[in-house]
Every structure is written in structure tokens, then in C-alpha cells.
C-alpha positions in Angstrom: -14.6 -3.7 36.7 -13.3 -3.6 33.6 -15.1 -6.0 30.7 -11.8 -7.9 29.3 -13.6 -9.6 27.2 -14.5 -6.5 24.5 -10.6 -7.2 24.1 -8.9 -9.5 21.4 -5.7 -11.3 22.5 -3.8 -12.3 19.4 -0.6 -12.4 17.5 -0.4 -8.8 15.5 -0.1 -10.5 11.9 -3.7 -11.9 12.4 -5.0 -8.6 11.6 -2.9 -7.1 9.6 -4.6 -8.2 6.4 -8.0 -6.4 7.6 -9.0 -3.1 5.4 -8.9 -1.1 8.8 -7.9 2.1 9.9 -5.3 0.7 12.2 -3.7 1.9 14.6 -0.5 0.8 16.4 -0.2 1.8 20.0 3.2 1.0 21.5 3.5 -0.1 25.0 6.3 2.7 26.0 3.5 5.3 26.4 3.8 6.4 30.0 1.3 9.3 30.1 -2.4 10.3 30.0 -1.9 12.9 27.9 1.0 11.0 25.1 -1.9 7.8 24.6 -4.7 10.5 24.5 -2.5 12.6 21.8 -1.3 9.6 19.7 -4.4 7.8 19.6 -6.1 11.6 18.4 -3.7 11.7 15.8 -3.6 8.4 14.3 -7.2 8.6 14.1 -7.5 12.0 12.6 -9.8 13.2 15.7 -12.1 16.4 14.5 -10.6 19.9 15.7 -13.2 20.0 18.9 -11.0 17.1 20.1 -11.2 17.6 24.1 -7.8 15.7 24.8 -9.2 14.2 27.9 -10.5 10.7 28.6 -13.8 12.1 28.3 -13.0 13.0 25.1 -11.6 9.9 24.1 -14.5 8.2 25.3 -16.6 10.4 22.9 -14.6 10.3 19.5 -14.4 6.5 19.8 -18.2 5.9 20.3 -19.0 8.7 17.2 -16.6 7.5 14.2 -18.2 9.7 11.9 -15.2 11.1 10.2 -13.8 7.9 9.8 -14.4 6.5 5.7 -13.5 3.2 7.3 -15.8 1.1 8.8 -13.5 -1.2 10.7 -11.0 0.5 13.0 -8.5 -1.5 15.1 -6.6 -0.3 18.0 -3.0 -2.5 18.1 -1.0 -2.7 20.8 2.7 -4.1 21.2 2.2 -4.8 24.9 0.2 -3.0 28.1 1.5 1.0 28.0 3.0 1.5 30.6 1.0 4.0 32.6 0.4 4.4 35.9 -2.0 1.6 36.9 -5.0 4.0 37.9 -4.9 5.5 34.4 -4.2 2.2 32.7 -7.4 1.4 34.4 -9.3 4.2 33.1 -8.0 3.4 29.5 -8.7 0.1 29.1 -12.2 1.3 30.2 -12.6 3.7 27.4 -11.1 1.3 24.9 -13.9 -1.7 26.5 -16.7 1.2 26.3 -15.9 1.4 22.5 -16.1 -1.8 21.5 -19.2 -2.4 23.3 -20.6 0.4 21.9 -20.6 -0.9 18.1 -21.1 -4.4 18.7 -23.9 -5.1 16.2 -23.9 -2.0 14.7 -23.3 -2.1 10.7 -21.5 2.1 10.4 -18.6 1.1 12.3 -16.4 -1.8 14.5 -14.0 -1.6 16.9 -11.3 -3.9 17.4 -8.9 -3.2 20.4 -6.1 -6.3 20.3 -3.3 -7.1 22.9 -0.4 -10.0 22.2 -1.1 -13.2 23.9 1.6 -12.5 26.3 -0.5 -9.5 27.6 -3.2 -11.2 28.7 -2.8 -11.7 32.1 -1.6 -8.2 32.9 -4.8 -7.1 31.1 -7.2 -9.6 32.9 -5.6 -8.7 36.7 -5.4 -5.3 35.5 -9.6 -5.5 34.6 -11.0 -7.4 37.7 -10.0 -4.0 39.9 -13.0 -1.5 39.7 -12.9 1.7 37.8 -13.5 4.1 41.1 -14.3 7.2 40.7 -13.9 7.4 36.8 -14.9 10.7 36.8 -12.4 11.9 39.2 -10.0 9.8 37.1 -10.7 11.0 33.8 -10.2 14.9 34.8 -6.2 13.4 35.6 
């Protein structure tokens, strides 16, 4: 299972004031390898970036490139991927923010609008099988 609770549901404008590295993930993203690029991008991953959910996993639990302390990942709505992927996302994005809970170098936020919520939380109570397997997708 997923841990929805490492996730903020709230209206974007809440955070907007935040000095943050933010970055705005929209919900059309229908592939691995589009969020995993974007989100690599946005954040101005290092060179070695892997481009896979391991990877991912990785560059959001290091930081250390970032000058910001505070990084939020915004979403519009749940991307549209295919739900075992979503599934391994939303893990990597929980992962993160439990990782730097109480830490004082770094904080992530991951937000979803209030209307996303459910999706999110029936998305969350399946388990994560196999991640491994998952993550080589």
C-alpha cells in the first residue's frame, strides 16, 4: 500500500506563495517515461540521471543540487497513466516525502486538488506488487 497521507490535498494557490522550487505536473501525462522526463527537467536532475523509477526514487531522496530547501511537486489532477504505473509513482513521490520529514536540508511537498483525492486514496489502498518488476517498465 501506498502511504496517502505523505500527500497534501489542497487548492494550488495555497502554495503558490512558498519560496520553492515548484514544480507543476499536469495530469495529461500518459507515460513512464514523459512524468520521469518532465519531472528530471523541471528539477534540473544531475547528468547521471537514470530515467527510470529507480532513478526517480534516488534524485528525490538526494536533493543536493537543489539551492532550495523546499521543493513542491504540483499537480493539476492524477496523470493519467496506466494504473500499475500510477501506482508505482505515487510510491516514489510518498517515498520522498517520508524521507525528509524532519530533516532541516530539504522538504518535499507533493499536492493534489481536493477533487483528486479519492482517486488518489482508492488508487493508494492497492499494494505496490512487485515494485521492482514495476519500476524496470
Amino acid at each position: 500500500m501506498i502511504d496517502a497521507s505523505a500527500f497534501t490535498f489542497s487548492e494550488p494557490e495555497l502554495l503558490s506563495d512558498l519560496a520553492a522550487k515548484v514544480v507543476d505536473v499536469p495530469h495529461s501525462y500518459t507515460t513512464k517515461s514523459s512524468i520521469i522526463t518532465h519531472l528530471a527537467k523541471s528539477l534540473a536532475a544531475p547528468d547521471y540521471f537514470g530515467a527510470n523509477w529507480d532513478a526517480l526514487d534516488e534524485c528525490l531522496r538526494d536533493l543536493g543540487w537543489l539551492e532550495e530547501r523546499f521543493v513542491v511537486i504540483r499537480h493539476d489532477g492524477v496523470p493519467r497513466l496506466p494504473v500499475d504505473v500510477l501506482r508505482v509513482y505515487l510510491d516514489v513521490l510518498a517515498r520522498a516525502v517520508q524521507s525528509w520529514r524532519g530533516q532541516n536540508e530539504h522538504e518535499v511537498v507533493v499536492t493534489f486538488p481536493l477533487t483528486a483525492r479519492e482517486e488518489i486514496m482508492t488508487v493508494a489502498k492497492e499494494p505496490v506488487a512487485s515494485l521492482d518488476r514495476k519500476r524496470r517498465r
